[in-house]
Legacy VTK file of the C-alpha trace (Angstrom):
# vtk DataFile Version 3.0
C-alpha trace
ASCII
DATASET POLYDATA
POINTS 83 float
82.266 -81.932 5.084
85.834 -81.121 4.952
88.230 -79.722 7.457
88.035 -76.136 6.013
84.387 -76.335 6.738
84.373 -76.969 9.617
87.423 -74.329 10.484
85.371 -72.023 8.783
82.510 -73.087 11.093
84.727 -72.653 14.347
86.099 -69.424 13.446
82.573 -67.802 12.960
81.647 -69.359 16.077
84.671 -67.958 18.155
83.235 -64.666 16.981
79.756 -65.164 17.936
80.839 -66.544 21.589
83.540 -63.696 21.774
80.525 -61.432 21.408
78.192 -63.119 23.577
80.759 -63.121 26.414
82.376 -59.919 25.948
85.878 -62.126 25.881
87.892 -61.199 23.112
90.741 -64.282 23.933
87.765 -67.143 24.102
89.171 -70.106 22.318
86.811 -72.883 21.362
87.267 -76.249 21.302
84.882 -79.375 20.474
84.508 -80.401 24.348
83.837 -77.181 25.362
80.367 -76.569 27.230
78.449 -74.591 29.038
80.498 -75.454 32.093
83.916 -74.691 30.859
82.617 -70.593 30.363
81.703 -68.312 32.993
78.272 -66.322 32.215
77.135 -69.475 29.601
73.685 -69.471 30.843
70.037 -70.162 29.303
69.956 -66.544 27.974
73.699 -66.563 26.442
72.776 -69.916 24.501
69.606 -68.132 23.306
72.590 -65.590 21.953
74.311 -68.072 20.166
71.969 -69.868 18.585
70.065 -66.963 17.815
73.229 -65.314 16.235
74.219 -69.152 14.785
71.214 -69.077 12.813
71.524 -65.659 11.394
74.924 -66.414 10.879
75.009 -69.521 8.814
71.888 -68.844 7.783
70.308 -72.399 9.972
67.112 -72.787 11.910
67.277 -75.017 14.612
64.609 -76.728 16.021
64.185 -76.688 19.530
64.678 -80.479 19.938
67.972 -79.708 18.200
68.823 -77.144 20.614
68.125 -79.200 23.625
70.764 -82.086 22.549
73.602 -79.499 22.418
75.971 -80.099 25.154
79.220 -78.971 23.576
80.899 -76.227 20.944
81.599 -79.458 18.935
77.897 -80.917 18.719
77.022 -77.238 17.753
79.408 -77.599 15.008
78.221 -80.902 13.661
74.683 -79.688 13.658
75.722 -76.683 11.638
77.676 -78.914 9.261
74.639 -81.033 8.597
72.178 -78.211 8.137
74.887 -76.975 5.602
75.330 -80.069 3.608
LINES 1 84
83 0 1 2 3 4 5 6 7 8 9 10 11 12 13 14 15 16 17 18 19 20 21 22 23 24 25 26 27 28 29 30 31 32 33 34 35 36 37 38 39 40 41 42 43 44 45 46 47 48 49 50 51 52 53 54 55 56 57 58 59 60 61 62 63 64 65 66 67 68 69 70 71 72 73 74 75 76 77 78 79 80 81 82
């Protein structure tokens, strides 16, 4: 995928987690996790993978959604799903 992709990818995704956390200055990066944002719980990744998939029109599949540990493997995930 190229770089636009995946700019695309993390611009969509700063609005979904913008949403999600009512935070309209979130900035993502690849490392970032579940640790590095205040109110990321089970229910707000629900949100965003919920809002992912309807998004960039994806399913993940649970086992997927387990493995996630950062913004950046959600972006690789998406990437592959949209090759």
């Amino acid at each position: 995928m190229s770089s636009v992709c995946e700019q695309e990818i993390y611009a969509a995704l700063t609005e979904i987690f913008r949403d999600v956390f009512a935070n309209q200055t979130l900035r993502l990066n690849a490392g970032m996790s579940a640790q590095d944002i205040q109110g990321w719980d089970s229910f707000a990744h629900v949100n965003i993978i919920v809002a992912a998939e309807a998004r960039f029109g994806v399913r993940f599949r649970s086992s997927e959604v387990r493995h996630l540990t950062s913004v950046g493997d959600l972006v690789r995930v998406i990437q592959l799903k949209r090759s």
